[in-house]
C-alpha positions as CSV (number, residue, x, y, z in Angstrom):
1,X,227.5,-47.5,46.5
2,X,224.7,-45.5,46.0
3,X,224.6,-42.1,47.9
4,X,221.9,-41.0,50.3
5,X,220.3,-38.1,48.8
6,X,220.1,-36.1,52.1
7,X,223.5,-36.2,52.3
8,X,225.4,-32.9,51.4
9,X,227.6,-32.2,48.5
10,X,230.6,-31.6,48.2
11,X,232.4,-30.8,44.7
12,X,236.0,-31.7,44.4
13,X,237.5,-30.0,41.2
14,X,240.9,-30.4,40.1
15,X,242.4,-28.1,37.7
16,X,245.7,-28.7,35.2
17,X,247.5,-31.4,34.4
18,X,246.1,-33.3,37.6
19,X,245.0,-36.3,35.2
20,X,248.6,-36.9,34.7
21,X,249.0,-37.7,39.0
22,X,250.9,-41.1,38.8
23,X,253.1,-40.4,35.8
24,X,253.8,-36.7,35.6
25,X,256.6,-36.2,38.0
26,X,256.1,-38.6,41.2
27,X,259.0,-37.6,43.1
28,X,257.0,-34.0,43.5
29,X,253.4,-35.0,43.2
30,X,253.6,-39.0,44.5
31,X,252.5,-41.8,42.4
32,X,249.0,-42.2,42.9
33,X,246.7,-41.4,40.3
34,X,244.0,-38.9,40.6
35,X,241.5,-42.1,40.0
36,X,243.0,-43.5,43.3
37,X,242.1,-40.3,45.1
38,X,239.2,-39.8,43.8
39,X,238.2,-43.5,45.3
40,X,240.0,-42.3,48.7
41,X,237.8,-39.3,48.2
42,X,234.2,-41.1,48.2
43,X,235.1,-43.7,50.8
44,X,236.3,-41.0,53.7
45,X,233.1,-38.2,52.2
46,X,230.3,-42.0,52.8
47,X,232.4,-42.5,56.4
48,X,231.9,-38.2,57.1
49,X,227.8,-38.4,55.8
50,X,229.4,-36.5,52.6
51,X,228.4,-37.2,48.8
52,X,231.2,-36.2,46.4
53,X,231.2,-34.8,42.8
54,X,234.6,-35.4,41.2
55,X,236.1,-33.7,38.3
56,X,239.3,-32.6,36.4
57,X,239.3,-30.2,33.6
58,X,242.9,-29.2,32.4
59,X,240.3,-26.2,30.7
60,X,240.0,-23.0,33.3
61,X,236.3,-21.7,31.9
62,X,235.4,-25.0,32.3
63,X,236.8,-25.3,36.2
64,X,235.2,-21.9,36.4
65,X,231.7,-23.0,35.3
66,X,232.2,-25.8,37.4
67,X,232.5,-23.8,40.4
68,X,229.6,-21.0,39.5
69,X,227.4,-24.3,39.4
70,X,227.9,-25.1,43.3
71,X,226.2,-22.2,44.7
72,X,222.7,-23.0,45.9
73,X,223.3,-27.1,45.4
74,X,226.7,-28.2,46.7
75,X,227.7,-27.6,50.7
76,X,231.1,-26.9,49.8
77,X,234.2,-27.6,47.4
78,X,237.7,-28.9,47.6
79,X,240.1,-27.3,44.8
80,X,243.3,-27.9,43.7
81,X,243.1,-25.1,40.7
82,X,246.6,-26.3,40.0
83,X,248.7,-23.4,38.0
84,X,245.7,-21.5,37.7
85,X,246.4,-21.2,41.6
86,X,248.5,-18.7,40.8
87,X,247.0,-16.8,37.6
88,X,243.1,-16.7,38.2
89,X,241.6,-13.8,39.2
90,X,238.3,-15.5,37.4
91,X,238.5,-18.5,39.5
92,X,238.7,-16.5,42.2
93,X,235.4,-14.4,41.4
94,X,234.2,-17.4,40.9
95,X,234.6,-18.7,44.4
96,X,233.8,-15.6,45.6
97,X,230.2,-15.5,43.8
98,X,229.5,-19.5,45.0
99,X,229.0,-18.3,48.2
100,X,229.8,-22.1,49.8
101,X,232.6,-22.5,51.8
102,X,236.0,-23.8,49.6
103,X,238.9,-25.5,51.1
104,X,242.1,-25.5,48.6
105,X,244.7,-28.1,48.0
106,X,247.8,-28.8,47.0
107,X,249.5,-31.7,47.0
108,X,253.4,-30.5,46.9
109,X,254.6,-27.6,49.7
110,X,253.9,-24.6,47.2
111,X,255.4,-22.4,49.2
112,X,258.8,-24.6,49.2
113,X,258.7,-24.4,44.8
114,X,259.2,-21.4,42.4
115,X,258.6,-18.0,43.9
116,X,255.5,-17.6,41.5
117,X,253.9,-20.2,43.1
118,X,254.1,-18.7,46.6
119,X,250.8,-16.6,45.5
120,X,247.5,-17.9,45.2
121,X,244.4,-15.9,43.9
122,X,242.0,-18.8,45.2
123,X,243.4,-18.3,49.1
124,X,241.3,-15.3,49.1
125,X,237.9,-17.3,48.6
126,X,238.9,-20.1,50.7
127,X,238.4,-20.9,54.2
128,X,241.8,-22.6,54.6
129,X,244.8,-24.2,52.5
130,X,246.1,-27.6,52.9
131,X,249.8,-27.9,50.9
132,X,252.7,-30.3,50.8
133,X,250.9,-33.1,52.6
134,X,250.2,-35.0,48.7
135,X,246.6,-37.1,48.8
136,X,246.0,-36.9,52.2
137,X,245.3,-33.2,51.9
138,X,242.2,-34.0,50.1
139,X,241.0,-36.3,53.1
140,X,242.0,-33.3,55.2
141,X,239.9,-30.8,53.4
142,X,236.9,-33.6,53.6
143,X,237.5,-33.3,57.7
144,X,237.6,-30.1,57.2
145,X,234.3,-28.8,55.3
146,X,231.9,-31.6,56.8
147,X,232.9,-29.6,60.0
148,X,232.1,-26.4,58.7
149,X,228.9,-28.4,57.0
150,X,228.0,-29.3,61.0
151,X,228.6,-25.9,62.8
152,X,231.9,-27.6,64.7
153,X,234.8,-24.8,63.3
154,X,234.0,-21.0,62.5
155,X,231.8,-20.4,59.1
């Protein structure tokens, strides 16, 4: 499918270990792969009037550079920072300086797991979490930005 170059970016970056979905623990994270929801990704985004950049770095100055690379092209980015969730003050400043709305995304309950993971530095860039609710949260987070993209929810 080739995308309509009016439509609106939307960067989906995905931190640690999240090429592993499908093998690395499926009672926790499910068993689709991060290639299915990637393809899950791009058909909702096409349905929304949404174009989708998709990418997984297990590297955090790469998922940081990533991000600093939105501002002024992409209309908004879905993260799952994975561990670096919960350590990453420079992914956070890096949100912060994108200045483009950011919806983060979890696919276990990470408020149900290890007390460390209750805290996450990229909540305080984000206009809203989605956790616990495994692929689907990205689909959710889709909903979520092309109505901030439209004017429908609070900016």
């Amino acid at each position: 499918m080739v995308k309509n170059r009016l439509d609106p970016i939307i960067s989906i970056l995905n931190g640690p270990n999240l090429n592993m979905l499908g093998s690395r623990q499926p009672e926790l994270y499910g068993k689709e792969t991060l290639a299915d929801i990637e393809a899950a990704c791009r058909t909702h985004a096409a349905t929304l009037g949404l174009a989708v950049e998709f990418s997984q770095t297990n590297l955090e100055g790469e998922l940081v550079t990533s991000i600093q690379q939105c501002r002024g092209r992409a209309a908004g980015i879905v993260i799952n920072a994975g561990a670096y969730t919960h350590t990453s003050v420079a992914i956070l400043d890096a949100l912060l300086a994108a200045e483009v709305p950011a919806i983060e995304v979890h696919l276990s309950n990470i408020h149900q797991r290890d007390s460390f993971r209750h805290h996450s530095y990229v909540a305080k860039a984000a206009k809203g979490m989605i956790c616990g609710l495994g692929s689907h949260g990205y689909i959710l987070a889709l909903d979520a930005l092309a109505r901030l993209i439209k004017g429908n929810a609070e900016a």
